[in-house]
C-alpha positions as CSV (number, residue, x, y, z in Angstrom):
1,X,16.6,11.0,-3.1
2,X,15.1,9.8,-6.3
3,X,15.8,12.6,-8.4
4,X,19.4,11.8,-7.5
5,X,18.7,8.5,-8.6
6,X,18.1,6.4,-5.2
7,X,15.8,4.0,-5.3
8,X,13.3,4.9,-2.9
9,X,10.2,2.7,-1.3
10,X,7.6,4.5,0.3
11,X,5.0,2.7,2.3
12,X,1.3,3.9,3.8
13,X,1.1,2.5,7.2
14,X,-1.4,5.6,7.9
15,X,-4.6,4.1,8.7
16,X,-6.4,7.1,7.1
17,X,-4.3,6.3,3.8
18,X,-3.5,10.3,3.4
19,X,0.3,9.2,1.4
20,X,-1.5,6.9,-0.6
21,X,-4.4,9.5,-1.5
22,X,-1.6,12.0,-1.9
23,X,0.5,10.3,-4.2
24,X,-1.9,8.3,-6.0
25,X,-3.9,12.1,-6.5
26,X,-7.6,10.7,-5.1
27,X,-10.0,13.5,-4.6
28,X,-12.0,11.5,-1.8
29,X,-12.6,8.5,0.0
30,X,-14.5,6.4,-3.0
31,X,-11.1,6.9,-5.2
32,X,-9.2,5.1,-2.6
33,X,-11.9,2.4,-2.6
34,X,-11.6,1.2,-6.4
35,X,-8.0,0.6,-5.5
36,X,-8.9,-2.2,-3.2
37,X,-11.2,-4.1,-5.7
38,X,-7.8,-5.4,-7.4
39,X,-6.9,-9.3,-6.9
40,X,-4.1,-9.3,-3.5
41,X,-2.0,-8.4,-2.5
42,X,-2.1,-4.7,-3.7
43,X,-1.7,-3.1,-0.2
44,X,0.1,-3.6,3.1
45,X,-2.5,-5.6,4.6
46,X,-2.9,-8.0,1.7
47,X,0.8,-8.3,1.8
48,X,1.0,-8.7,5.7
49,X,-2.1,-10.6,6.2
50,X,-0.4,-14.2,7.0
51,X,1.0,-12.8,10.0
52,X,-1.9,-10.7,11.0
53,X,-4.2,-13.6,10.5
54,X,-2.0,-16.6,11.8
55,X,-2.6,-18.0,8.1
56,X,-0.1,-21.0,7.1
57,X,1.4,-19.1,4.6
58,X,4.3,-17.4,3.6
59,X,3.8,-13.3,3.6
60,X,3.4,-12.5,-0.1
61,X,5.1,-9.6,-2.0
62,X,3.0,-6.5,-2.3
63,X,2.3,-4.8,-6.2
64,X,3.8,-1.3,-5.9
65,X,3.4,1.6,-7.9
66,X,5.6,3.7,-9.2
67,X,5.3,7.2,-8.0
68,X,4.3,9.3,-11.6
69,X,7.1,11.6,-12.6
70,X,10.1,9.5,-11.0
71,X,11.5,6.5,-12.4
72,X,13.3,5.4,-9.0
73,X,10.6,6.3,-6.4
74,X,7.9,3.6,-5.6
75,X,5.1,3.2,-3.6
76,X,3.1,0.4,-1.4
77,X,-0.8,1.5,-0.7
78,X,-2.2,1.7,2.9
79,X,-5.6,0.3,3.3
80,X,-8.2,2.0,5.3
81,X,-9.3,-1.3,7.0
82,X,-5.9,-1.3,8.7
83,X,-6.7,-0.8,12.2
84,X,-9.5,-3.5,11.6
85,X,-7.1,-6.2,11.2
86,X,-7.3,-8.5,13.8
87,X,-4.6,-9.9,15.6
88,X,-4.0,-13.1,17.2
């Protein structure tokens, strides 16, 4: 769809963060780790984390990256501590 021109979003919600590895072209586990030393919210849990957390706050826009060699296509990063997040 994005070499038609479509703007495409794609989103990690893998809690093993294989797209985001994938896309992003990490060789291991510490590549994905650097990514998460950014100030929030870079990833889906920094973006979701109001409503995760019950925090009074609004849900804040997530920083995506555009996928390299597309001008159309972007991406939101998983996070590995996903199934860690604790619910209400």
């Amino acid at each position: 769809m994005a070499l038609k021109g479509k703007r495409v979003l794609l989103a990690d919600f893998d809690p093993q963060c294989n797209l985001t590895g994938m896309v992003m072209g990490f060789k291991g586990v510490d590549d994905l780790a650097a990514i998460y030393s950014g100030t929030p919210p870079n990833n889906i849990k920094d973006g979701l984390a109001p409503a995760f957390e019950s925090q009074p706050r609004q849900i804040a826009p997530v920083e995506c990256v555009q996928v390299s060699g597309t001008i159309t296509c972007f991406f939101c990063r998983g996070t590995l501590d996903w199934p860690n997040t604790k619910r209400p």
